[in-house]
MIBA-633741 format. One line per field, with one value per residue (C-alpha): residue in three letters; residue number from 1; y, z, x. Coordinates in nm, 4 decimals, m for minus. Layout:
BEGIN
res <- c(ALA/...)
n <- c(NUM/...)
y <- c(Y/...)
z <- c(Z/...)
x <- c(X/...)
REM end
This chain:
BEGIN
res <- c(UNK/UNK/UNK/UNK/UNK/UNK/UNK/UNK/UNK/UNK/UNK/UNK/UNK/UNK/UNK/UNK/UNK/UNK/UNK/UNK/UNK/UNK/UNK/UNK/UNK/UNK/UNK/UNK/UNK/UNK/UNK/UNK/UNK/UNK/UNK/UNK/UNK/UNK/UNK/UNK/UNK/UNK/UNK/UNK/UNK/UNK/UNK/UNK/UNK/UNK/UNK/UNK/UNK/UNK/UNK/UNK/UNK/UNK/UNK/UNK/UNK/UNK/UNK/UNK/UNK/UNK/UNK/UNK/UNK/UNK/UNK/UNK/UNK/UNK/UNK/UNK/UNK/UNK/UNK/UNK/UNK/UNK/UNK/UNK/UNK/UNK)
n <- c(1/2/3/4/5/6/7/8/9/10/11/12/13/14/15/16/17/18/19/20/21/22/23/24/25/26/27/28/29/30/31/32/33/34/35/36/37/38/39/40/41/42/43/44/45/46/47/48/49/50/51/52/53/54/55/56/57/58/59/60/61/62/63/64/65/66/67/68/69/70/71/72/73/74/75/76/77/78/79/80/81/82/83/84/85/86)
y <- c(5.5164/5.1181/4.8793/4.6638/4.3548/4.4217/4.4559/4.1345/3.9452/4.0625/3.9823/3.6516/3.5803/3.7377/3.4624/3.1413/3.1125/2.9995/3.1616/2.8069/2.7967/3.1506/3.1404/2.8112/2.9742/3.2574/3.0794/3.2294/3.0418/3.0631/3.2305/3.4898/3.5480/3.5784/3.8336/4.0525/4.0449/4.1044/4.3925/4.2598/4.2722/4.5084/4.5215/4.2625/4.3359/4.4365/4.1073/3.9513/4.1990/4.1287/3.7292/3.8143/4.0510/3.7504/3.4694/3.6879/3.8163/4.1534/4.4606/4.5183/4.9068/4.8262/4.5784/4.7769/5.1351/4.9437/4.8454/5.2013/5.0763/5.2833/5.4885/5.4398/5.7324/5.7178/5.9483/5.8413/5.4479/5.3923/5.2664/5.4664/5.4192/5.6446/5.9889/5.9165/6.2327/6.2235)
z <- c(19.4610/19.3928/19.6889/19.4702/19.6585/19.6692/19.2574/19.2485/19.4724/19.2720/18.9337/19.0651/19.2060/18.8587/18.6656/18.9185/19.0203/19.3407/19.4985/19.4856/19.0892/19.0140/19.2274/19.0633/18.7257/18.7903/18.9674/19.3310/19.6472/19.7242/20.0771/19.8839/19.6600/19.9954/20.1832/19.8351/19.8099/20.2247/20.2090/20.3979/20.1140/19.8572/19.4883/19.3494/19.0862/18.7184/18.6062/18.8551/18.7781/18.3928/18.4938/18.6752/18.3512/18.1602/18.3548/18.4464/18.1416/18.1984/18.0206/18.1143/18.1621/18.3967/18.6151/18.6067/18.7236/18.9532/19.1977/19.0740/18.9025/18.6100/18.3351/17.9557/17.7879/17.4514/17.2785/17.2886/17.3675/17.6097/17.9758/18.2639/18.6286/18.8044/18.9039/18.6726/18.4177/18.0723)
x <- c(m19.7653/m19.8532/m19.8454/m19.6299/m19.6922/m20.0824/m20.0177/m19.8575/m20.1224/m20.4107/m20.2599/m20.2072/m20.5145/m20.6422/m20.4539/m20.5347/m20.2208/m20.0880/m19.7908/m19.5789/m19.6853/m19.5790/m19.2736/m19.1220/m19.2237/m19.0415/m18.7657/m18.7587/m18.8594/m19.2511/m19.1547/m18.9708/m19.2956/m19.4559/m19.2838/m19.2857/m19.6726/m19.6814/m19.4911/m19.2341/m18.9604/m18.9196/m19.0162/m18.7463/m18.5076/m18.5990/m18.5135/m18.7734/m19.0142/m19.0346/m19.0292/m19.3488/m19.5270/m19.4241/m19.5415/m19.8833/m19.9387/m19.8773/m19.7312/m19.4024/m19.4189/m19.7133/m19.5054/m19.1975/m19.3972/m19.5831/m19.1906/m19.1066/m18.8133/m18.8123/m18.9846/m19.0562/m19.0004/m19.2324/m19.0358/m18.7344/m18.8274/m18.5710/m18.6204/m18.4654/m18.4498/m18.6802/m18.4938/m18.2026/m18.1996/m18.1336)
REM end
């Protein structure tokens, strides 16, 4: 399983970003941002989680796997929370 706040701090540091810059793109507090890529907070909501693929650059499905949130099924193309069946 991803460290999901490791994940985050490397794509960040990847894209030259500081925390405060990301965070107010994003539109969460920077202390927020911080406790997420500490490990001292969970991975966010999925809403959060796609503002952070888009604002990094990232795929979505990558993010979204990554805070364990959900899966892409490819042959059906539909997004599911993990465990859910059907």
């Amino acid at each position: 399983m991803v460290d999901f706040g490791k994940f985050i701090r490397e794509k960040r540091t990847e894209a030259e970003i500081s925390q405060l810059g990301l965070a107010r793109a994003i539109g969460v507090n920077h202390t927020y941002l911080s406790k997420i890529e500490s490990g001292k907070m969970p991975p966010p909501s999925a809403e959060t989680v796609l503002k952070l693929a888009d604002a990094l650059d990232g795929s979505s499905y990558e993010f979204l796997c990554a805070a364990n949130i959900c899966v892409y099924c490819k042959g059906t193309g539909k997004i599911k929370k993990a465990g859910q069946n059907d």
